[in-house]
C-alpha positions in Angstrom: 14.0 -1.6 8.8 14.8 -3.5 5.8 11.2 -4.4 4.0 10.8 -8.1 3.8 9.6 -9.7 0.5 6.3 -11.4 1.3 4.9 -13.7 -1.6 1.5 -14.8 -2.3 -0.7 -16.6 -4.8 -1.0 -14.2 -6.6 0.4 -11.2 -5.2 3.7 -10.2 -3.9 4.1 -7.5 -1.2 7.8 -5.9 -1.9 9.8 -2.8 -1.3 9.7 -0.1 -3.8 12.0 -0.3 -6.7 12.7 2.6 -9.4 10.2 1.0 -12.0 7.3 1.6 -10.3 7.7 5.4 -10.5 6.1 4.7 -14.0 3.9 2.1 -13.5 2.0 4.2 -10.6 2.1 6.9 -13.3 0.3 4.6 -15.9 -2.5 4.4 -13.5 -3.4 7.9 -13.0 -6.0 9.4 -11.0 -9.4 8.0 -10.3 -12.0 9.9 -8.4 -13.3 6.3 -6.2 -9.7 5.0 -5.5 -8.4 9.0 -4.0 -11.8 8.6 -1.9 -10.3 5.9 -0.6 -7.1 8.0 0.0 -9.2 10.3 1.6 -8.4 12.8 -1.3 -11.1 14.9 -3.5 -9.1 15.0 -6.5 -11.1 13.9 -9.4 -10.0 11.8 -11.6 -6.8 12.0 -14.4 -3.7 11.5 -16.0 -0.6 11.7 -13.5 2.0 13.9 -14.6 6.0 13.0 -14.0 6.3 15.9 -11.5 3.7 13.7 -9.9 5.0 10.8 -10.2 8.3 11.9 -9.0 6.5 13.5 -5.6 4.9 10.0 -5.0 7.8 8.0 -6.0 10.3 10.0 -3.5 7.5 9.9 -0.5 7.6 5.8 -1.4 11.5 5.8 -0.8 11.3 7.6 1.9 9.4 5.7 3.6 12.0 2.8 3.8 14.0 5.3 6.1 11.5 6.1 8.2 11.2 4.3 11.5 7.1 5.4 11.9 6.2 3.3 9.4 6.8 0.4 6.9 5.2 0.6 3.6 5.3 -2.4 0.6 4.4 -2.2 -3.0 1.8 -4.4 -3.8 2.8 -6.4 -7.3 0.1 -8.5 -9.3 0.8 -10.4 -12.3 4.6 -8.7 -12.7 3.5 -4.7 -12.1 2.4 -2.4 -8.9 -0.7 -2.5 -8.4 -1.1 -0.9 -4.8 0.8 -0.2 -1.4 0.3 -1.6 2.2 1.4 0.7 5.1 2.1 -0.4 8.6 2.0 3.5 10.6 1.1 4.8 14.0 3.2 2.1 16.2 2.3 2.3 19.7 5.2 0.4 21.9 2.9 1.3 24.9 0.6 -1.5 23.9 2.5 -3.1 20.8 0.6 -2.6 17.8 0.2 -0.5 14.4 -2.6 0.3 12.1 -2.6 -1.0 8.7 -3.7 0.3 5.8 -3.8 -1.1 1.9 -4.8 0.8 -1.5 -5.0 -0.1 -4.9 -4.0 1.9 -8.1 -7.0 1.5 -10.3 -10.7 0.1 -10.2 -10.1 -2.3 -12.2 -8.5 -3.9 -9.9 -11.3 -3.7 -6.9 -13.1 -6.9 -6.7 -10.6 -9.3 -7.5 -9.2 -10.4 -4.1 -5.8 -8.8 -4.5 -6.6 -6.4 -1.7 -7.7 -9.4 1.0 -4.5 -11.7 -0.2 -2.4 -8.7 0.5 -3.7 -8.2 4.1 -3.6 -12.3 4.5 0.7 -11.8 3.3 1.2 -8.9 5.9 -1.2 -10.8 8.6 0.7 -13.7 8.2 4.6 -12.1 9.0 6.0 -14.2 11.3 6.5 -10.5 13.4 6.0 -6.9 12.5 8.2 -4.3 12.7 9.3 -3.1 16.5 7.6 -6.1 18.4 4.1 -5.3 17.1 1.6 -7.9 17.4 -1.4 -6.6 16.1 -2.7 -4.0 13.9 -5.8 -1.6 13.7 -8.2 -2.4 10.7 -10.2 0.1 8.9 -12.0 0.3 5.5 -13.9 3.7 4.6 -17.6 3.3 3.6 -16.4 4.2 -0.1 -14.3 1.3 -0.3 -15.8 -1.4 1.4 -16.2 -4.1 -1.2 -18.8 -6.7 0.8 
């Protein structure tokens, strides 16, 4: 499926492009955000091997027909990614899920205006019509 360009206020949800392989390296590592990615890695600098594994995985994805993933771009650079995964045609729907790069950019809204952009698709990917919502205790905001 080709990723549709969804624009907000003040966020844009996008497919990948070769740039971001170095902006999500700029970011790094940070212990609360791979909680969130239900990871235990602590927190760091990301190396390019890294950065090269993640960037790759993000292409990929735009081939894959189990799921449909966006960059999320604030202010010009990538500051997170919103997956659509799990599509169940038996009763049309997908879960959802959204990350951003770094804590500095919790708390702003960027994560809510990106659900709001993919919420408000005129139609998801293979029919689906709603979407499974889940935030872990570590990165519930409110």
């Amino acid at each position: 499926m080709t990723v549709p360009t969804l624009t907000g206020d003040r966020v844009t949800l996008r497919p990948v492009r070769p740039t971001d392989r170095d902006e999500r390296r700029r970011h790094g590592f940070h212990a609360e955000i791979e909680r969130g990615f239900a990871s235990l890695r602590g927190s760091g600098p990301m190396s390019g091997a890294e950065a090269d594994t993640w960037y790759a995985a993000a292409v990929a994805a735009g081939s894959d027909p189990s799921r449909v993933e966006w960059m999320i771009e604030a202010d010009g650079s990538l500051v997170g990614v919103v997956r659509l995964h799990s599509f169940r045609e038996v009763d049309v729907k997908a879960s959802f899920s959204i990350g951003l790069l770094h804590p500095r950019l919790l708390g702003r809204g960027l994560g809510s205006e990106a659900t709001r952009r993919r919420c408000g698709m005129p139609s998801a990917p293979s029919g689906c019509t709603a979407s499974s919502y889940g935030c872990s205790r570590s990165t519930r905001r409110r």
